[in-house]
Phi, psi and omega in degrees: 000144197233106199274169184260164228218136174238113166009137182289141157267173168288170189265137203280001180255016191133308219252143194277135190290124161292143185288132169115339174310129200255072205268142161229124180268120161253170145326100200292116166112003185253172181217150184304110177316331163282027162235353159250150206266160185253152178263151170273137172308104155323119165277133171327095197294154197266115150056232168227119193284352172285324184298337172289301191296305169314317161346282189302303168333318199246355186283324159352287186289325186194116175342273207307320179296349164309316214246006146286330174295330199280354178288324220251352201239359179239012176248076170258193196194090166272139194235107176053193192292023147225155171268126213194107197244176171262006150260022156277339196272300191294328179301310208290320198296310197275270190313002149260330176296328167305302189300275164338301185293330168297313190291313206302315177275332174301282177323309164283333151309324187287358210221349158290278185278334167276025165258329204280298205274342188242179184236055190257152183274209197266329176282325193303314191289318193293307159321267158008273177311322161317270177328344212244315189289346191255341145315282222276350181254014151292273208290320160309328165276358174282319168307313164328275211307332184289296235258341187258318154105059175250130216285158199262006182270346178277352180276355172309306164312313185288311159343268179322312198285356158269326174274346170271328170308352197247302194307336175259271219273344176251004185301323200252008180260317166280010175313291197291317194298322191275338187269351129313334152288310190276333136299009185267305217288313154281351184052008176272350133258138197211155176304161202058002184275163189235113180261140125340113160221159182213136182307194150337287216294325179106000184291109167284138174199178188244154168181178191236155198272153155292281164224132174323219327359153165294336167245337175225159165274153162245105176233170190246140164230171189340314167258050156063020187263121200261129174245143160247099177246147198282147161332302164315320164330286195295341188256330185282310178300132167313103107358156167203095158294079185297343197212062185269317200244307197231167175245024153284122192220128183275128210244223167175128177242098182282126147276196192186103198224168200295168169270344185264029198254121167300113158293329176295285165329300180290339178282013234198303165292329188303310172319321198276318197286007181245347140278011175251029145260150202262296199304008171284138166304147173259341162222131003285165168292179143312161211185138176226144205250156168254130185247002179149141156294089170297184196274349189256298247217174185238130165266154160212145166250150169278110193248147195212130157278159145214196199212303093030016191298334133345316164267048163091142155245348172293354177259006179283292167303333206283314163341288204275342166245011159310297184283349167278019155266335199273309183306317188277291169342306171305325204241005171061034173252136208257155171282096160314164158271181148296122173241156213230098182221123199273115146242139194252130174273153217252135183202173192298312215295327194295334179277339172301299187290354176262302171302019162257280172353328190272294180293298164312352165278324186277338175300308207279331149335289169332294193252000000 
């Protein structure tokens, strides 16, 4: 039997094989098991890519803290081709919590050093601090988002889907955030300013802002009652700003006194009591109007500056006519009541009726 036999090859340089020679025959049409590669089982992609690197860092250092992350990293949830343990959960806790305290502190330095470097006024500095907190907790979140190693091209979807978030259910929430800037920004509201506001109810009354917010203003008024008005309100809405330009603010007090009364004299008491509050400006002075005849009384107002509209003006009047009462007793000028004068005409049934009254008044005289 005759086996068949496959041809010496040549030698790669060239040179022809010799008896004695060590030839290896492969199988014509097979291929060398080492030249084609096994694909490797693809592992489960992790997550949050940080917890692998802290993994290694610290099994570095130390077994046992290793081989407790690898007890806690091996308590997963693989969801499609990611892995998702509870030390991806405790890492993502611990790196937000880093993140929030960084920014948190961060912002109060900054805030901080920018009161200490610049020479800015209270909207100026308050604008500033705004713009520097809402930087600086950008970039802690960029950073967070760096340190968990989540790729930010995946954030695309979540994007849009943020950006349809604002155009509906947050559109008045950045609404308010941008007309607060831009009140800061126009000075034409500012903290310490003293405003008009009105209650449920429509009740006007006055108070002063506290503070600017990213979604409301806070102001207070005299009896400590706190309004929260969205930004917008305030920037769309008419305002009546006492201390927008100047912080002079003119008060009106009315009196009211007899006609058979020296008017020079009482225009004169009105002057003293109304300087004789210390918080009235002395310049300009007080000034007093004759406002009209009234049915009792010759009315007059007291017109009085302050600088202070914040602490209240009703106790200002309440000041100013305690000492014009004191002042008018000494000088004896009287504060009319209202008075009333009846004419009655006289016809049969009224005469009927004053005599039978006349008799009755005289029976009981009798008896």
């Amino acid at each position: 039997m005759t086996t068949p036999t496959t041809p010496a090859p040549e030698a790669a340089s060239g040179e022809q094989l010799h008896a004695g020679d060590t030839v290896t025959l492969v199988p014509t049409g097979t291929e060398s098991a080492a030249a084609t590669p096994v694909p490797a089982a693809s592992p489960s992609e992790n997550a949050v890519a940080a917890s692998e690197g802290i993994k290694e860092a610290v099994s570095e250092q130390s077994r046992t803290v290793g081989q407790i992350i690898d007890d806690l990293d091996s308590l997963a949830l693989d969801v499609g081709s990611f892995h998702v343990s509870v030390w991806d959960a405790l890492v993502v806790i611990m790196v937000i919590t880093c993140v929030i305290l960084f920014a948190w502190l961060a912002s109060k330095g900054a805030h901080a050093v920018l009161r200490r470097i610049t020479k800015l006024d209270a909207s100026q500095r308050l604008l500033a601090e705004k713009l520097l907190t809402i930087a600086v907790w950008a970039i802690a979140i960029l950073m967070g988002i760096d340190l968990l190693g989540i790729d930010l091209t995946a954030l695309a979807v979540f994007s849009g889907a943020f950006g349809l978030a604002i155009g509906f259910g947050l559109q008045k929430t950045f609404g308010n955030l941008i007309a607060g800037i831009i009140l800061l920004m126009d000075k034409s509201i500012k903290p310490g300013d003293v405003i008009a506001v009105a209650d449920q109810a429509g009740n006007s009354t006055f108070g002063q802002i506290r503070k600017i917010g990213i979604r409301a203003v806070s102001i207070t008024t005299r009896d400590q009652k706190e309004y929260l008005i969205p930004n917008e309100n305030l920037m769309v809405n008419q305002v009546e700003n006492w201390s927008y330009s100047s912080r002079n603010v003119r008060m009106q007090v009315p009196v009211g006194v007899s006609y058979n009364c020296d008017l020079k004299l009482a225009e004169e008491l009105m002057l003293e009591a109304a300087k004789s509050s210390k918080r009235v400006k002395k310049s300009p002075p007080p000034t007093v109007w004759l406002d009209q005849y009234g049915e009792s009384s010759v009315d007059f107002i007291i017109h009085c500056w302050i600088t202070d509209p914040e602490a209240g003006i009703g106790n200002i009047r309440s000041e100013v006519l305690k000492k014009l009462w004191d002042l008018f007793q000494e000088s004896e000028i009287e504060i009319p009541f209202p008075q009333r004068d009846l004419n009655l005409r006289g016809n049969a049934q009224f005469d009927q009726l004053v005599a039978a009254i006349a008799q009755r008044v005289d029976g009981k005289a009798k008896d």
